[in-house]
N, C-alpha and C positions, 0 to 999 in steps of 0.2 A: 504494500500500500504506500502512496505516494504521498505530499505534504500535500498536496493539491483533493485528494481523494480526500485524507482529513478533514479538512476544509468543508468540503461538499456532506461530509457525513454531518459533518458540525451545522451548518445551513439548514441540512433535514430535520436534525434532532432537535436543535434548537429555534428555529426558522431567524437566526440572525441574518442578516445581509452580506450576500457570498464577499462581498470586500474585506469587511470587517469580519469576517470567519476564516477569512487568509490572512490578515492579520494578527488576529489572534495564533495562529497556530505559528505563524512566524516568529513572532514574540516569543512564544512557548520555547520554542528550540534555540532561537538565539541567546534566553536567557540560562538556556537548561547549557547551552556549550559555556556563555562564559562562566558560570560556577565551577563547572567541571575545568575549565583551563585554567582556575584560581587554586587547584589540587581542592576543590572543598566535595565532599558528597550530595547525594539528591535523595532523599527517600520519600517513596508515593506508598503512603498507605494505602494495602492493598493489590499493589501491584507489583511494587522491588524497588531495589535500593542501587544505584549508578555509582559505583565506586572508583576514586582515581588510584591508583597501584604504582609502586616504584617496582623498577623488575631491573635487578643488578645485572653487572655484565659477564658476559660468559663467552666460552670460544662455540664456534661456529663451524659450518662448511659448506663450501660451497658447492653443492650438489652436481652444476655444470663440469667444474673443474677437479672436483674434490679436495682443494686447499683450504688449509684452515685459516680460520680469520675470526678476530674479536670482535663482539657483538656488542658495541656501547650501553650501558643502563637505560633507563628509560621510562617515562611514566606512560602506563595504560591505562584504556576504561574501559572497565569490568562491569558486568550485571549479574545481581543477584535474584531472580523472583521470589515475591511472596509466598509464603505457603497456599494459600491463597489463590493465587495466579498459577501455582504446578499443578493444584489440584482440577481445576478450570482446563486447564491447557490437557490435563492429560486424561479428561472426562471424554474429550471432542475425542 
């Protein structure tokens, strides 16, 4: 599903005005990335928790060539679902 599908789902559900239903969802995501690029978490009750991760460095290989090579640290973002949202997801 696409940010634009959101939107539209948002339109139907809520009968807001598809502008201001793309806004909103843009809002949504550009706020949810800068938290996340501030290292801070996001938890949606209900649904799961967006965690930022340091992931240390490690050797590597390059599967083309097969030479090794160091793999810099790094932060990821992780998701965890709610209990909640496994039991949902895994009824379907």
């Amino acid at each position: 599903m696409t940010k634009a599908e959101l939107a539209d789902k948002l339109y139907e559900k809520v009968g807001l005005p598809k502008k201001e239903a793309i806004t909103i969802v843009e809002t949504l995501f550009n706020s949810m990335k800068n938290i996340l690029a501030e290292g801070e978490s996001i938890k949606i009750t209900g649904f799961g928790t967006f965690l930022v991760r340091k992931k240390g460095a490690r050797k590597g290989r390059n599967p083309k060539t097969g030479s090794e090579l160091e793999i810099e640290q790094r932060r990821v973002v992780t998701f965890k679902p709610s209990l909640q949202f496994k039991a949902l997801v895994e009824k379907v």
